[in-house]
C-alpha positions in Angstrom: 3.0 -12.5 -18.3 6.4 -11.4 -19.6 8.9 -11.4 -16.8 9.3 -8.4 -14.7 12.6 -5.9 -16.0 11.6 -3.0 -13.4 14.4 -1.1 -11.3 16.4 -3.4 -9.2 14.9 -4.4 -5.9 15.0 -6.9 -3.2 14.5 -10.6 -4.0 11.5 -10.6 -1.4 9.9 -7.6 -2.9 10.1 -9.1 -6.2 8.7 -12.2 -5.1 5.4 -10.0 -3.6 4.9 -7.7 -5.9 5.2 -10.4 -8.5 2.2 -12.2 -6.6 0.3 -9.1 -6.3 0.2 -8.6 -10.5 -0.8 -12.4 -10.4 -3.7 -12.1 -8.4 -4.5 -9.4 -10.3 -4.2 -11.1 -13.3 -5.2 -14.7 -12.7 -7.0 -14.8 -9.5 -6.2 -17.1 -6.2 -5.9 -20.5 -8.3 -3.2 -18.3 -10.7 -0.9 -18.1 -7.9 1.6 -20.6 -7.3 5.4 -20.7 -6.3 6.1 -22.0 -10.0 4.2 -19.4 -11.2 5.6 -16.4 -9.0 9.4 -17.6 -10.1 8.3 -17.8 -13.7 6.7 -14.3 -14.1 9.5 -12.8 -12.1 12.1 -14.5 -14.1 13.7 -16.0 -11.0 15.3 -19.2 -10.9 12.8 -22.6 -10.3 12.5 -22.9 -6.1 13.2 -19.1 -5.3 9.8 -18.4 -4.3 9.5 -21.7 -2.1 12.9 -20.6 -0.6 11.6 -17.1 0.3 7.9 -18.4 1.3 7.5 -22.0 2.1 4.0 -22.1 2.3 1.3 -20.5 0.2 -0.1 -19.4 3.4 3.6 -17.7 3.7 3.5 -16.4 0.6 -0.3 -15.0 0.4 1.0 -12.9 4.1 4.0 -11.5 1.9 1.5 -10.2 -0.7 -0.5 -9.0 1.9 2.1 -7.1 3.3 3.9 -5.7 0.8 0.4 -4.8 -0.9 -0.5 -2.4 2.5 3.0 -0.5 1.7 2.2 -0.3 -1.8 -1.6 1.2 -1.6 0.0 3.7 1.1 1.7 4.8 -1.2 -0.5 5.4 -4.1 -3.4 6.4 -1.8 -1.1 8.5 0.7 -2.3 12.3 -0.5 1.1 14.1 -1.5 0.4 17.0 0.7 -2.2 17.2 3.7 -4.0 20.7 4.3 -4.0 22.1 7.7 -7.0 21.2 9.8 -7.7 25.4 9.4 -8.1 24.8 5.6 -11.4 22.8 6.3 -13.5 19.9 4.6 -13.2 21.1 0.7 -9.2 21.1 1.1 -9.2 17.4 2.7 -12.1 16.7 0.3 -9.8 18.1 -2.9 -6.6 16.1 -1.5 -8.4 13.0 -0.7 -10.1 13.2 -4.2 -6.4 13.6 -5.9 -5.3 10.4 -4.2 -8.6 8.4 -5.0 -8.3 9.6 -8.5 -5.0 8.6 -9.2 -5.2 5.0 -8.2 -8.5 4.2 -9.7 -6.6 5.4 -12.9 -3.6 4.2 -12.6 -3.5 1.1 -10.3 -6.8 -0.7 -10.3 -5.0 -4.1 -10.6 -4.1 -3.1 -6.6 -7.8 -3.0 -5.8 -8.4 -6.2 -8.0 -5.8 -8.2 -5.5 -7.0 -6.5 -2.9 -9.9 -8.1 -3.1 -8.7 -11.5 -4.0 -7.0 -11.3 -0.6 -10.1 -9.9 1.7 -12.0 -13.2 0.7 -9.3 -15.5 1.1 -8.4 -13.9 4.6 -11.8 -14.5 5.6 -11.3 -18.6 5.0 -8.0 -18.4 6.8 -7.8 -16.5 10.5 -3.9 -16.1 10.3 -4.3 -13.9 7.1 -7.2 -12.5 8.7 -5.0 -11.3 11.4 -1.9 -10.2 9.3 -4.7 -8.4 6.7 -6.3 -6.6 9.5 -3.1 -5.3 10.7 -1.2 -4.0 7.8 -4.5 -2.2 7.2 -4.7 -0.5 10.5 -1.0 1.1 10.2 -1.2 1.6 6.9 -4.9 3.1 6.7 -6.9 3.2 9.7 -4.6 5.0 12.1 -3.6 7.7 9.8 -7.2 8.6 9.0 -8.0 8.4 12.5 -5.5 11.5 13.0 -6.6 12.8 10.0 -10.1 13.5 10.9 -9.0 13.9 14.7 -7.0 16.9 13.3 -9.4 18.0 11.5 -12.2 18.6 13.9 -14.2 15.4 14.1 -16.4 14.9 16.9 -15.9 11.3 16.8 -12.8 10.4 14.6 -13.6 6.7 15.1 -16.5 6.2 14.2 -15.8 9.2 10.9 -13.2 7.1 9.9 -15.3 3.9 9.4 -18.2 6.6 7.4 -14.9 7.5 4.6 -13.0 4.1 4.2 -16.7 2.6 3.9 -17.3 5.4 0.9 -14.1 5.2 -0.8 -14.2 1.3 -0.8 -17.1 1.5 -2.1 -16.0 3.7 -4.8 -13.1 1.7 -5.6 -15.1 -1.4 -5.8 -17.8 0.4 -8.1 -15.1 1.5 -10.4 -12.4 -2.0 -10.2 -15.3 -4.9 -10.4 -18.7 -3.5 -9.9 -21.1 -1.8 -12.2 -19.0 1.3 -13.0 -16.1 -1.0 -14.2 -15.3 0.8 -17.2 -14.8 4.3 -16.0 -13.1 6.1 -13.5 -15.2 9.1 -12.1 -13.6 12.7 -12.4 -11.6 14.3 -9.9 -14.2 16.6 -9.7 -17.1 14.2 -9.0 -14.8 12.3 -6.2 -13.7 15.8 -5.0 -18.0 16.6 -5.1 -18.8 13.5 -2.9 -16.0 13.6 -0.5 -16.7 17.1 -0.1 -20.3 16.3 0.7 -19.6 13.4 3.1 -16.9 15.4 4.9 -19.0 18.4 5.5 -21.6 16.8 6.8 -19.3 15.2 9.5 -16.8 18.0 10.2 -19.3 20.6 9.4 -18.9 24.1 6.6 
């Protein structure tokens, strides 16, 4: 992995989103301080310096990760509740769309990160919470605003079908291609209708 020449940013940012591509890359046992400073094409000890610990630096990569997927996942522009399901269904589809096509290595750390988290309970806590403000919350309004009877319990039916979607389409059986924005848009339009109604 060459190191990292993107726009200038902040030595801690570096340091995550440089863990992020390596989990992507090479897995949990690819990621290592020595590793991190050597992708990033930071000096030897930098990483240790910002994260002491790999449980330290697994958190950052957690965190920044939640900041990054909000933003890839975030639709650019919301419809009004009056619009109904198919205008959710088309934005939500957009946003699904563009990250299993252009940032599936986000999904593949993701999931590097879930499993670890479920072997350490401080992780746990720190992935569960950069989740919730970053995804949970916001859907929550979402289908609140949008007419759902029950936005809890809506919110848990679409983050269980877009997960699975992402995982289908990252590291399950539908690997190698990325369905259409037409096909998302057909299946979130399908699932939304049938909780918020025509």
């Amino acid at each position: 992995m060459a190191p990292r020449t993107t726009r200038p940013t902040a030595r801690g940012e570096l340091i995550a989103d440089t863990a992020i591509d390596l989990l992507a890359e090479r897995g949990l046992r690819g990621l290592t301080h020595r590793a991190v400073d050597e992708a990033a094409g930071l000096p030897q000890g930098s990483t240790s310096n910002h994260a002491r610990t790999r449980e330290a630096l697994l958190e950052a990569a957690v965190r920044r990760l939640a900041v990054r997927e909000a933003r890839v996942l975030g639709p650019r522009e919301m419809p009004a509740p009056e619009d109904g399901p198919d205008a959710l269904a088309d934005a939500l589809a957009r946003a699904l769309h563009r990250y299993l096509t252009r940032h599936r290595h986000l999904a593949v750390a993701r999931y590097e990160l879930a499993l670890e988290a479920t072997r350490r309970p401080a992780l746990r806590a720190i992935y569960d919470r950069a989740g919730t403000a970053a995804f949970r919350e916001p859907l929550v309004a979402m289908m609140a605003a949008a007419g759902s009877a029950d936005p809890e319990r809506h919110t848990l039916s679409l983050v269980a079908w877009c997960d699975g979607v992402m995982f289908s389409c990252t590291a399950g059986s539908y690997h190698s291609t990325a369905p259409a924005p037409e096909d998302l848009r057909a299946g979130l339009g399908e699932l939304l209708r049938g909780m918020l109604g025509p």
